[in-house]
PQR file of N, CA, C, O and H, with PARSE charges and radii, in Angstrom:
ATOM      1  N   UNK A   1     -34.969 106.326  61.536 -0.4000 1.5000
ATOM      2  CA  UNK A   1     -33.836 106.291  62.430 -0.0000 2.0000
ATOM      3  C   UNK A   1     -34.102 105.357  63.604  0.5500 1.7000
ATOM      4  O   UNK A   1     -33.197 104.643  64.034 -0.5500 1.4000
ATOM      5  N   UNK A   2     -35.038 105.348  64.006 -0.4000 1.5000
ATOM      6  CA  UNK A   2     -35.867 104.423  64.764 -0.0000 2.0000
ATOM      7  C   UNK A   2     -35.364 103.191  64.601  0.5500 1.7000
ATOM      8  O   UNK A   2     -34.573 102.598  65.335 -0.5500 1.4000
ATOM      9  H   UNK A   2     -35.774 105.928  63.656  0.4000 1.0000
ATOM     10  N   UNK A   3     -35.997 102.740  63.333 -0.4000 1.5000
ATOM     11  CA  UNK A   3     -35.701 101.007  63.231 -0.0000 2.0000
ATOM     12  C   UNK A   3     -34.276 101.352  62.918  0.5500 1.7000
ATOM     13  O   UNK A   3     -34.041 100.404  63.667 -0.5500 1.4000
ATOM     14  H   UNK A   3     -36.639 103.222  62.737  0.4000 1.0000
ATOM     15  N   UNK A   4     -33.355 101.686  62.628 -0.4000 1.5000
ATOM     16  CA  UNK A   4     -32.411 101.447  62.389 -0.0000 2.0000
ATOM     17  C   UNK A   4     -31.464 101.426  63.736  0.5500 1.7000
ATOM     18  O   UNK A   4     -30.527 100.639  63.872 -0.5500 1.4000
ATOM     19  H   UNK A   4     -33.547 102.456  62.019  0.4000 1.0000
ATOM     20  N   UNK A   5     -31.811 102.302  64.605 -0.4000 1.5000
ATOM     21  CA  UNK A   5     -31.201 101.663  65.942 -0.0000 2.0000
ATOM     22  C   UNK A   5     -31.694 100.534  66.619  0.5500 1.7000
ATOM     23  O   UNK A   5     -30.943  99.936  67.389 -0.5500 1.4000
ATOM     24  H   UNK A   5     -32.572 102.941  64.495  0.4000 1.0000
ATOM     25  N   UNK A   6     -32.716 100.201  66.462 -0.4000 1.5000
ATOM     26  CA  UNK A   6     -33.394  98.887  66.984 -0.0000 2.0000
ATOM     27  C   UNK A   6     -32.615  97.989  66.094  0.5500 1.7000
ATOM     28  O   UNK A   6     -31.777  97.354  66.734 -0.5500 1.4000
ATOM     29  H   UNK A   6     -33.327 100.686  65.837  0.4000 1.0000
ATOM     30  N   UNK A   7     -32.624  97.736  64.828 -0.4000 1.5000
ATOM     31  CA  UNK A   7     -31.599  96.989  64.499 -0.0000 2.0000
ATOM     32  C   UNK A   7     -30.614  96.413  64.426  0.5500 1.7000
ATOM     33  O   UNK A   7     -30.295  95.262  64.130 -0.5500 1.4000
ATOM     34  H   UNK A   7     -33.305  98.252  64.308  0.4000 1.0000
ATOM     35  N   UNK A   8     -29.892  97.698  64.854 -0.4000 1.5000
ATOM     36  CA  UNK A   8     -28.780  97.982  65.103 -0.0000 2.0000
ATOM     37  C   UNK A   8     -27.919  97.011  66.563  0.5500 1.7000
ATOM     38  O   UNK A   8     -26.784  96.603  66.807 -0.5500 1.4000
ATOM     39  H   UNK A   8     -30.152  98.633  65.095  0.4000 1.0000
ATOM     40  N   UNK A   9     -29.409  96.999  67.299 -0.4000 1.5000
ATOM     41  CA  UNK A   9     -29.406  96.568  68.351 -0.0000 2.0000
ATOM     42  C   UNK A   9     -29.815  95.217  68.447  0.5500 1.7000
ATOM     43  O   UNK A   9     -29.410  94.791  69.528 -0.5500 1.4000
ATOM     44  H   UNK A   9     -30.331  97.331  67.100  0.4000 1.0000
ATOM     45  N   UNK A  10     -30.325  94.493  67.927 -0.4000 1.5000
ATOM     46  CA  UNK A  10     -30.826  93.275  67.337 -0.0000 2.0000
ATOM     47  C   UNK A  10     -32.028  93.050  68.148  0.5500 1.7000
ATOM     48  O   UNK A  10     -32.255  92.078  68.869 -0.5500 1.4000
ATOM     49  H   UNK A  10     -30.654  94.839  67.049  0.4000 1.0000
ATOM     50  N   UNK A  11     -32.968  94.351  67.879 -0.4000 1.5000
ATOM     51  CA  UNK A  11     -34.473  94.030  69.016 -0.0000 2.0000
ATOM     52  C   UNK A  11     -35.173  93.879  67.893  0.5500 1.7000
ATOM     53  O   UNK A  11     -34.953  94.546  66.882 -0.5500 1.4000
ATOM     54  H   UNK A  11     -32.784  95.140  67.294  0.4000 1.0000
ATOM     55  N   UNK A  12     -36.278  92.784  68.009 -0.4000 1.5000
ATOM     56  CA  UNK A  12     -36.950  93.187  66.989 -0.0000 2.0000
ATOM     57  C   UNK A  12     -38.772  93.893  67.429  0.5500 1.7000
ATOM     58  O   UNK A  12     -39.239  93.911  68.567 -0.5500 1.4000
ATOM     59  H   UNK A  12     -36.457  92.242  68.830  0.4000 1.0000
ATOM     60  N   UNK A  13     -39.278  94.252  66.524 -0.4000 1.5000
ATOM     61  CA  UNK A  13     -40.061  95.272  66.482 -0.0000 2.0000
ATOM     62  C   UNK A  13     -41.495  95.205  65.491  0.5500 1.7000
ATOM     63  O   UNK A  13     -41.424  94.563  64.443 -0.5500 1.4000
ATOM     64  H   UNK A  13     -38.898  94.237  65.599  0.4000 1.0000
ATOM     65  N   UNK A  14     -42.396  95.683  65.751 -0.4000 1.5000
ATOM     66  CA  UNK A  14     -43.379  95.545  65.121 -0.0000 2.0000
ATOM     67  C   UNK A  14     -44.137  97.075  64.695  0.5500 1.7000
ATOM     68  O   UNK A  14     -44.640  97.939  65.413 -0.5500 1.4000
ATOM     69  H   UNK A  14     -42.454  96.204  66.602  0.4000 1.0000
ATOM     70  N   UNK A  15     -43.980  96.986  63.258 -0.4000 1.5000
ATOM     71  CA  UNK A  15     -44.117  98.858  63.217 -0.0000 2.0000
ATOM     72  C   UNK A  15     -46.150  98.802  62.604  0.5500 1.7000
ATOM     73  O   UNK A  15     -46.961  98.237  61.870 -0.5500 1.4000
ATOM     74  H   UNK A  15     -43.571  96.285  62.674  0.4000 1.0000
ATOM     75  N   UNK A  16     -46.034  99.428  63.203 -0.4000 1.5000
ATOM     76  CA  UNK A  16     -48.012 100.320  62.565 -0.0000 2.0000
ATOM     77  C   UNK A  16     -48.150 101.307  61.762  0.5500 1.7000
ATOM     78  O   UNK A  16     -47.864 102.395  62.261 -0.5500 1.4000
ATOM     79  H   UNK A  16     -45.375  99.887  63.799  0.4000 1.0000
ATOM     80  N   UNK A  17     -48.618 101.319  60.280 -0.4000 1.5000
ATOM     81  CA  UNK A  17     -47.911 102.690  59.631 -0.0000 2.0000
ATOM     82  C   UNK A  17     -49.177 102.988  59.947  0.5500 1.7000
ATOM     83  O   UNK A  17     -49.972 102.072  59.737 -0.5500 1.4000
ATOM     84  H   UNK A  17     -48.851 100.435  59.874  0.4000 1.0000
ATOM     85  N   UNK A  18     -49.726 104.232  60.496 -0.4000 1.5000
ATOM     86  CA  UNK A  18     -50.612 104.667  60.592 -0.0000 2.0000
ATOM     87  C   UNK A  18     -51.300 105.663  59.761  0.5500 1.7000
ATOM     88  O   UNK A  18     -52.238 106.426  59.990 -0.5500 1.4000
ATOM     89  H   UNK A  18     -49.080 104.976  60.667  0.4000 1.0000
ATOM     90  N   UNK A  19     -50.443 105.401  58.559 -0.4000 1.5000
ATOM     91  CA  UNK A  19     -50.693 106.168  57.463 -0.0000 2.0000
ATOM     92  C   UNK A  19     -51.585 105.145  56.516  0.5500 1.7000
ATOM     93  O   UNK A  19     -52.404 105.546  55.689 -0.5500 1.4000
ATOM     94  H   UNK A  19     -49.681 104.781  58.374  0.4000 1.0000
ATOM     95  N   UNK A  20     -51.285 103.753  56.778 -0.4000 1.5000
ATOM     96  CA  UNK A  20     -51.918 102.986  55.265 -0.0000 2.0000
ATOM     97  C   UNK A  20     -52.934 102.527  56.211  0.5500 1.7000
ATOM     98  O   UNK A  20     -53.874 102.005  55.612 -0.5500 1.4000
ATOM     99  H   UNK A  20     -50.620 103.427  57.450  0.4000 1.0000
ATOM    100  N   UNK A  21     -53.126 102.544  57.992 -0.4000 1.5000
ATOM    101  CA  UNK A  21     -53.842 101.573  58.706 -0.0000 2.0000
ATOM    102  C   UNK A  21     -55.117 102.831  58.994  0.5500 1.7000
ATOM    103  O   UNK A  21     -54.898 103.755  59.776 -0.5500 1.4000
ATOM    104  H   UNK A  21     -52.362 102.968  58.479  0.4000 1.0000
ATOM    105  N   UNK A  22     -56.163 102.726  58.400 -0.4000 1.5000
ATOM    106  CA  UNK A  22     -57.744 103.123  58.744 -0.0000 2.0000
ATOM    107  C   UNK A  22     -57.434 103.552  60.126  0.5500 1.7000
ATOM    108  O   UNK A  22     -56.946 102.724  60.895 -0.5500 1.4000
ATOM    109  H   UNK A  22     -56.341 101.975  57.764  0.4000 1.0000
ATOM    110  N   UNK A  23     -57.715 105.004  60.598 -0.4000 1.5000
ATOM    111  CA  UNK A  23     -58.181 105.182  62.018 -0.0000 2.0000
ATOM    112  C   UNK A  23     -56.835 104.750  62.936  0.5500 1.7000
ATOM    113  O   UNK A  23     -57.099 104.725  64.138 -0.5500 1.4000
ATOM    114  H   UNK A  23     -58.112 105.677  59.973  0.4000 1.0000
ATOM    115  N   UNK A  24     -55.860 104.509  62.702 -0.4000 1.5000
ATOM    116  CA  UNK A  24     -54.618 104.135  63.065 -0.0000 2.0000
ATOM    117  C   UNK A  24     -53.722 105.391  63.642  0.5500 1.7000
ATOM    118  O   UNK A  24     -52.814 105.220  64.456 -0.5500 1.4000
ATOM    119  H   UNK A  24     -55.646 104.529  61.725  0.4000 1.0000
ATOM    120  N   UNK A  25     -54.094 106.665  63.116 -0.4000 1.5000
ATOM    121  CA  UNK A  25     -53.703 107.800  63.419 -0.0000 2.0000
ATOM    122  C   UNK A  25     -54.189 108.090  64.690  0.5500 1.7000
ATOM    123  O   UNK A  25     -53.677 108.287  65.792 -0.5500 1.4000
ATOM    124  H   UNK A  25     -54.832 106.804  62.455  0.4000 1.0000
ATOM    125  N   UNK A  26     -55.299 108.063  64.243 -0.4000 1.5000
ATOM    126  CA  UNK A  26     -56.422 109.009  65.806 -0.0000 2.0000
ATOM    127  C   UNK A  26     -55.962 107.821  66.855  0.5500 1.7000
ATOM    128  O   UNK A  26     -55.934 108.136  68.045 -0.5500 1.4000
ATOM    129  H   UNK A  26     -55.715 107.903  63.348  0.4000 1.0000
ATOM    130  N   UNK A  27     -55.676 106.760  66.565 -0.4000 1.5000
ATOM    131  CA  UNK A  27     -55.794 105.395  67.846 -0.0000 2.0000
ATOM    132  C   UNK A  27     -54.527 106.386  68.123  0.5500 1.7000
ATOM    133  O   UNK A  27     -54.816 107.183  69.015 -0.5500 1.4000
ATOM    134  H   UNK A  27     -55.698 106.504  65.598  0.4000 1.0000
ATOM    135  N   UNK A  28     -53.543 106.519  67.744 -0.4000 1.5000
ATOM    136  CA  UNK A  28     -52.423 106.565  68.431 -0.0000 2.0000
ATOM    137  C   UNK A  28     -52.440 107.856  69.268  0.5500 1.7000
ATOM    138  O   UNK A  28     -52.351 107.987  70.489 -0.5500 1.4000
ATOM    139  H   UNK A  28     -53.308 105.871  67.019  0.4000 1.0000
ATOM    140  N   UNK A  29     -52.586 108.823  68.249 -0.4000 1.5000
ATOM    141  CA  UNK A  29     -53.192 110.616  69.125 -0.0000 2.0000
ATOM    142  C   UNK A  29     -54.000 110.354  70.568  0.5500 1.7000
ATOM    143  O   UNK A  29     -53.709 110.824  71.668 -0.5500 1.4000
ATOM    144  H   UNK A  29     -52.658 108.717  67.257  0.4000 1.0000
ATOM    145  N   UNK A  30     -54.837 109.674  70.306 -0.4000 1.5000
ATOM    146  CA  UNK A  30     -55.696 109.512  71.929 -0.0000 2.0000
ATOM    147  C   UNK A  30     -54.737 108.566  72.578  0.5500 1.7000
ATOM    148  O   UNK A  30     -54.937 108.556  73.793 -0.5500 1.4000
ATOM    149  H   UNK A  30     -55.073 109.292  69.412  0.4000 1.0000
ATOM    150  N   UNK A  31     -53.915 107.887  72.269 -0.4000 1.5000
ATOM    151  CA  UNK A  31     -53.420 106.625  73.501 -0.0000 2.0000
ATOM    152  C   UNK A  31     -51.357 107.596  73.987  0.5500 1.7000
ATOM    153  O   UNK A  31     -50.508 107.474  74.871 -0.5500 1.4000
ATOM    154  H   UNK A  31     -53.753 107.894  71.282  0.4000 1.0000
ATOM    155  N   UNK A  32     -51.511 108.257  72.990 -0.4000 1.5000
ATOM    156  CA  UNK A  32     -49.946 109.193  73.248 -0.0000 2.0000
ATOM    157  C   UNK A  32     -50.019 110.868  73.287  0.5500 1.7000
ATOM    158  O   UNK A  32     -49.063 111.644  73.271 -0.5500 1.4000
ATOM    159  H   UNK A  32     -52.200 108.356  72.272  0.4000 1.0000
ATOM    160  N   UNK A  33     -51.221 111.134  73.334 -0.4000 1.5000
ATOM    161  CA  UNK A  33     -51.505 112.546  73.319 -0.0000 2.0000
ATOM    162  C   UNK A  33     -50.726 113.387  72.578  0.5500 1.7000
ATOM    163  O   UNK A  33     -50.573 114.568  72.891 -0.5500 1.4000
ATOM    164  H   UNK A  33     -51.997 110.504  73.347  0.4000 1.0000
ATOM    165  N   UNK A  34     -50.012 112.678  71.230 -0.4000 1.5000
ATOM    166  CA  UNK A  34     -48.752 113.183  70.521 -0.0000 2.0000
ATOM    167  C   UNK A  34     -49.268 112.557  69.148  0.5500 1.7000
ATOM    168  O   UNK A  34     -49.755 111.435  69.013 -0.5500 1.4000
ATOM    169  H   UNK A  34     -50.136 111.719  70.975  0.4000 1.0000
ATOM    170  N   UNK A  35     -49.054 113.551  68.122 -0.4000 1.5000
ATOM    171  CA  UNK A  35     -49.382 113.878  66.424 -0.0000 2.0000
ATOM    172  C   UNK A  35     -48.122 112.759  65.903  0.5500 1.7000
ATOM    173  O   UNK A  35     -48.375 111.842  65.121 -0.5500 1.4000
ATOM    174  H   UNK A  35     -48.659 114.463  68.232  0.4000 1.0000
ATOM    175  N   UNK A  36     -46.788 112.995  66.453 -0.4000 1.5000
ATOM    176  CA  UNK A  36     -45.934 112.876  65.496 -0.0000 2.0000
ATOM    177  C   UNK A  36     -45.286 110.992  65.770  0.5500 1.7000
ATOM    178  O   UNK A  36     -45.325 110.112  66.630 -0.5500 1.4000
ATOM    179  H   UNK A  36     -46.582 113.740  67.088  0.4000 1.0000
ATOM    180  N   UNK A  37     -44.794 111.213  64.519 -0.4000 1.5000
ATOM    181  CA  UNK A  37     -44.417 109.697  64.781 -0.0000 2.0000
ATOM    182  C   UNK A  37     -42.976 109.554  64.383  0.5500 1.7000
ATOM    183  O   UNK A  37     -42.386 110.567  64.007 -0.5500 1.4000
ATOM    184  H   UNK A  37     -44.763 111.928  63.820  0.4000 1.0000
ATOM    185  N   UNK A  38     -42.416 108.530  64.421 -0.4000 1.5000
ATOM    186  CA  UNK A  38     -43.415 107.182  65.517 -0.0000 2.0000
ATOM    187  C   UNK A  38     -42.967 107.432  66.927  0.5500 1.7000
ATOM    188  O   UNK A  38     -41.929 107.913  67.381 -0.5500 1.4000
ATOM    189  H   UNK A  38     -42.895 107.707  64.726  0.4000 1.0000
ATOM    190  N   UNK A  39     -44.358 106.832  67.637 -0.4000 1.5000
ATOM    191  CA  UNK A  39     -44.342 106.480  68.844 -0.0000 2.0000
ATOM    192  C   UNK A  39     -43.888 105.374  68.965  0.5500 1.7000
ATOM    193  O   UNK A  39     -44.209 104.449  68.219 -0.5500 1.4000
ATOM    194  H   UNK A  39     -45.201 106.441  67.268  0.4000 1.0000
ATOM    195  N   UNK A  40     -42.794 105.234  70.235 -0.4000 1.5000
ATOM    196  CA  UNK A  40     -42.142 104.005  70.814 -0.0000 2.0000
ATOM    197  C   UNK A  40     -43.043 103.209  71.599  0.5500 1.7000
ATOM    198  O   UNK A  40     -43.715 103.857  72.401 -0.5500 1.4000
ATOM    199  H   UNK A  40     -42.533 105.985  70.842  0.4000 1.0000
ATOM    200  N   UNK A  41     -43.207 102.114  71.574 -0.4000 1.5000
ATOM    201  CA  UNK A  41     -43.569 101.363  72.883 -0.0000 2.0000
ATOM    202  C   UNK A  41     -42.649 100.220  73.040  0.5500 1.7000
ATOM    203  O   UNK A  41     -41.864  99.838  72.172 -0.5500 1.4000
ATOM    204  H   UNK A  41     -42.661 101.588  70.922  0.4000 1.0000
ATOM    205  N   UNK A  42     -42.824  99.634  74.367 -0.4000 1.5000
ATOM    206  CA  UNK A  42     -41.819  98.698  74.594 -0.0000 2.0000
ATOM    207  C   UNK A  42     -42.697  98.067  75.531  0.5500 1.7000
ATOM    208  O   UNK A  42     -42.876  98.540  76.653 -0.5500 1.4000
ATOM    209  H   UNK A  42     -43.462  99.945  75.072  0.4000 1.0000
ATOM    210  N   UNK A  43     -43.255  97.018  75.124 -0.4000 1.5000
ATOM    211  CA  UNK A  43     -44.080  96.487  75.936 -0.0000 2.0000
ATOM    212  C   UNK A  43     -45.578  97.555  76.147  0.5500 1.7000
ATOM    213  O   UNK A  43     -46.370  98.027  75.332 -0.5500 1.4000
ATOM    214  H   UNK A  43     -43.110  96.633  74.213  0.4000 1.0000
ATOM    215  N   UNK A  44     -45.487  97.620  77.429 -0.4000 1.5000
ATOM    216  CA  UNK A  44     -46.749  98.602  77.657 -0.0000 2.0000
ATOM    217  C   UNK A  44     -45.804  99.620  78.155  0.5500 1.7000
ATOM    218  O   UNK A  44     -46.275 100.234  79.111 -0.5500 1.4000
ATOM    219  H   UNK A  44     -44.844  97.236  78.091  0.4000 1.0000
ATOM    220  N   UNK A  45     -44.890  99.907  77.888 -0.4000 1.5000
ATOM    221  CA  UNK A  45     -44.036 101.542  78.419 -0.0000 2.0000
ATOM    222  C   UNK A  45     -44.160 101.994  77.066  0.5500 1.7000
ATOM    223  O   UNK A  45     -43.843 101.345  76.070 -0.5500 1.4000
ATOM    224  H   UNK A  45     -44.506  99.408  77.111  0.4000 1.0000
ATOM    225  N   UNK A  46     -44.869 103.695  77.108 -0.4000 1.5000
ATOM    226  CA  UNK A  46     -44.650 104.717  76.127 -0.0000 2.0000
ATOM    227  C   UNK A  46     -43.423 105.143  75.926  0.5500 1.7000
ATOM    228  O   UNK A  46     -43.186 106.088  76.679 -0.5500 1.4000
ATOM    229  H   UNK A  46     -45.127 104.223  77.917  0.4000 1.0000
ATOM    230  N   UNK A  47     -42.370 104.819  75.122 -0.4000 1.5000
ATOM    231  CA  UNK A  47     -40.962 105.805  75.020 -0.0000 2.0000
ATOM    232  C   UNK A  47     -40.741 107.037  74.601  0.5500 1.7000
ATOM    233  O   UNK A  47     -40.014 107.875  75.135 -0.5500 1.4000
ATOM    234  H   UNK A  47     -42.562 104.051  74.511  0.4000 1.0000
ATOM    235  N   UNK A  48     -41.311 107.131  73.737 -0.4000 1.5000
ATOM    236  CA  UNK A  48     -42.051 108.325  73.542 -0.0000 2.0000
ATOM    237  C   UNK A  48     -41.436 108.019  71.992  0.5500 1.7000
ATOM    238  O   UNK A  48     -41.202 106.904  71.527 -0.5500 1.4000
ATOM    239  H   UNK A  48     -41.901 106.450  73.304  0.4000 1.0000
ATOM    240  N   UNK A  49     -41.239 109.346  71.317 -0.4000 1.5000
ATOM    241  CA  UNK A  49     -40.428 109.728  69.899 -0.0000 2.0000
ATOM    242  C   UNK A  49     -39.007 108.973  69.780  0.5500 1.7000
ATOM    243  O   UNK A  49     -38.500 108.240  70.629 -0.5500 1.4000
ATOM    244  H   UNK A  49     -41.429 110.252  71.695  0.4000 1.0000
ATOM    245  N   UNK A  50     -38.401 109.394  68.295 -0.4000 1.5000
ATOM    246  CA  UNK A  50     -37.103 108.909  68.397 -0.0000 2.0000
ATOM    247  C   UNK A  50     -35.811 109.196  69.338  0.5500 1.7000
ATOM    248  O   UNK A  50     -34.901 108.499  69.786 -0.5500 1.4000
ATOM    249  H   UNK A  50     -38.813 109.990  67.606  0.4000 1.0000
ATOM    250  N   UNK A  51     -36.242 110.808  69.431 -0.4000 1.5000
ATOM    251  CA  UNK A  51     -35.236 111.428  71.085 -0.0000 2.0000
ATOM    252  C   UNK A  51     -35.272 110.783  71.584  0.5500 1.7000
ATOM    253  O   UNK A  51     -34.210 110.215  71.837 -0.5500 1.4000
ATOM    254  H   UNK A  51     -36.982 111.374  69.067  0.4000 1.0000
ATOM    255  N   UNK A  52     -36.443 110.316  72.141 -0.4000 1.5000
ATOM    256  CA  UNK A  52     -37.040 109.506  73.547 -0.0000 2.0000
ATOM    257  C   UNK A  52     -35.897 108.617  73.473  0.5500 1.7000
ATOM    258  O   UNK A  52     -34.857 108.965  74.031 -0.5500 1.4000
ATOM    259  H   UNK A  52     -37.306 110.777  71.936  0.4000 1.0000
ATOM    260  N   UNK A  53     -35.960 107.508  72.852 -0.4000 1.5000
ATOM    261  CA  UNK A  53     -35.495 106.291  72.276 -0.0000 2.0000
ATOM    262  C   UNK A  53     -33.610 106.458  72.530  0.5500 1.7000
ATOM    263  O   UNK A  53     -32.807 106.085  73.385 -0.5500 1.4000
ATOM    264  H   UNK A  53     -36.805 107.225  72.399  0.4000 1.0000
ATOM    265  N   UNK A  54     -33.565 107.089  71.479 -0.4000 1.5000
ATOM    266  CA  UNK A  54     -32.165 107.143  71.331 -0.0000 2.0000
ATOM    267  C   UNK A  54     -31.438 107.859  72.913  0.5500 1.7000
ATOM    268  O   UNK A  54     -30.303 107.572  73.294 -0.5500 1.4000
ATOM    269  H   UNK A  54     -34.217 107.391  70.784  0.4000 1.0000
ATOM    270  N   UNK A  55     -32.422 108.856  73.694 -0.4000 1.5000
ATOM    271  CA  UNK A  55     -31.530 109.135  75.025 -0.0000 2.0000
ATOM    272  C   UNK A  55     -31.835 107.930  76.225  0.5500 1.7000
ATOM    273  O   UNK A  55     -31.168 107.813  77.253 -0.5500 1.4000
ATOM    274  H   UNK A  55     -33.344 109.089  73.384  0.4000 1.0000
ATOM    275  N   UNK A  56     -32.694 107.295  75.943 -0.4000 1.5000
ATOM    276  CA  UNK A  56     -32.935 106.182  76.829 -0.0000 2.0000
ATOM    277  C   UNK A  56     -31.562 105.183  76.515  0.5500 1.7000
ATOM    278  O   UNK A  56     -30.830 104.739  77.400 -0.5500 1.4000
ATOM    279  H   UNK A  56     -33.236 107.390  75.108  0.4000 1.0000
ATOM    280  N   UNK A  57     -31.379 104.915  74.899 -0.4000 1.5000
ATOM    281  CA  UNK A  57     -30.620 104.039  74.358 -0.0000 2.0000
ATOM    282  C   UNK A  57     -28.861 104.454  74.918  0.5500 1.7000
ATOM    283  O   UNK A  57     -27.965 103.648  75.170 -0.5500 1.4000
ATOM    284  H   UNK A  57     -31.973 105.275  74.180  0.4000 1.0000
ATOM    285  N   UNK A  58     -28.809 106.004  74.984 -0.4000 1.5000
ATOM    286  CA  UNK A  58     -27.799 106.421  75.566 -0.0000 2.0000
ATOM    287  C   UNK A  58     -27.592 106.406  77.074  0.5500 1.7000
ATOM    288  O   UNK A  58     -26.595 107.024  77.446 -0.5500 1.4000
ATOM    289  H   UNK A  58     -29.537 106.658  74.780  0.4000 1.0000
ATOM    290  N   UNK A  59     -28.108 106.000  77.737 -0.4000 1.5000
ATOM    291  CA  UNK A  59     -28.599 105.946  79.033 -0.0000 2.0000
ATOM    292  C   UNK A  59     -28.081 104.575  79.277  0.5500 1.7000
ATOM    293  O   UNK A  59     -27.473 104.517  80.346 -0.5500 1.4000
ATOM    294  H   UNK A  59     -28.919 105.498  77.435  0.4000 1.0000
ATOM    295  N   UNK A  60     -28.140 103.196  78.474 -0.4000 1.5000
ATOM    296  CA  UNK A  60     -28.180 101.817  78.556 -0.0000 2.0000
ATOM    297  C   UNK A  60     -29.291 101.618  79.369  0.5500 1.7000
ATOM    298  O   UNK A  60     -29.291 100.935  80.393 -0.5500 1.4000
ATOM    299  H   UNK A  60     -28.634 103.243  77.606  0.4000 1.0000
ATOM    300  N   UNK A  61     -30.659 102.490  78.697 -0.4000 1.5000
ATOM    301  CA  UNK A  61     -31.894 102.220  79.147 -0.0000 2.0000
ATOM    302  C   UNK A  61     -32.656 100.763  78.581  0.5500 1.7000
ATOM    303  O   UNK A  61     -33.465  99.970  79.061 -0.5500 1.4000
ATOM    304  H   UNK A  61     -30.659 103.045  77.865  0.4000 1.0000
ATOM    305  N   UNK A  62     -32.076 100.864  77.569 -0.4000 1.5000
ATOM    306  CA  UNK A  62     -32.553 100.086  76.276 -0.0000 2.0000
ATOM    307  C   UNK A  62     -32.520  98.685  77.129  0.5500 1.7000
ATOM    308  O   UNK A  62     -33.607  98.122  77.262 -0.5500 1.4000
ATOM    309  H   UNK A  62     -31.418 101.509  77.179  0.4000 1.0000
ATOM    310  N   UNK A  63     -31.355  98.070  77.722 -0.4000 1.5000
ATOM    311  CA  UNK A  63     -31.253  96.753  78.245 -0.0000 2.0000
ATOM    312  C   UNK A  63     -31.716  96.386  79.013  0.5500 1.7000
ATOM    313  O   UNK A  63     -31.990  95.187  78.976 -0.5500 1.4000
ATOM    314  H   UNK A  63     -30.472  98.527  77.615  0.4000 1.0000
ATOM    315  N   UNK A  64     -32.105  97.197  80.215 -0.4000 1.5000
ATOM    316  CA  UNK A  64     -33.498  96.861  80.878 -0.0000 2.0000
ATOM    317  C   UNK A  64     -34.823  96.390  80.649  0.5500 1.7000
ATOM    318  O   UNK A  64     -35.405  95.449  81.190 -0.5500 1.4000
ATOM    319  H   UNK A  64     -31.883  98.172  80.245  0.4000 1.0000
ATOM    320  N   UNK A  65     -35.275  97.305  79.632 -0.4000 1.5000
ATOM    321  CA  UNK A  65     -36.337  97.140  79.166 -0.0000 2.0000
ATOM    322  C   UNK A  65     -37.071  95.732  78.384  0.5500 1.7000
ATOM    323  O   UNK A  65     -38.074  95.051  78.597 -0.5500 1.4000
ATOM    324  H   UNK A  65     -34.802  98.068  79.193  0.4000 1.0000
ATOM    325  N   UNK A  66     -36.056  95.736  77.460 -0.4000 1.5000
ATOM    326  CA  UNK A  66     -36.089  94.218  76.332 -0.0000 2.0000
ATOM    327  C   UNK A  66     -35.810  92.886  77.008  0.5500 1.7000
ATOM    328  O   UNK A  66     -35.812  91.847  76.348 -0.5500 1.4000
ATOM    329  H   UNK A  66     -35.242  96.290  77.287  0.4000 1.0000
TER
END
């Protein structure tokens, strides 16, 4: 749902599956103190989850940022 609002939005994005990437899991657990994915970043801002994302996006947080 993620990329598909980023799309949606015409940002583009660079995803980490941290499922096929070695040690890619734990990197993210220690740098977001959070299991679940995906984690947002935007630059060096944590967005957090897809909530995150999408209430920022509802916010017209999104245009600031990018």
């Amino acid at each position: 749902m993620a990329k598909r609002l980023l799309d949606r939005k015409g940002l583009a994005y660079t995803e980490i599956n941290v499922d096929a990437k070695p040690g890619a899991r734990e990197d993210m657990v220690l740098k977001t103190k959070r299991r679940t994915v995906p984690q947002i970043y935007i630059g060096d801002l944590h967005v957090g989850g897809f909530d995150d994302l999408y209430a920022l996006d509802q916010k017209n947080g999104l245009a600031h940022l990018t």
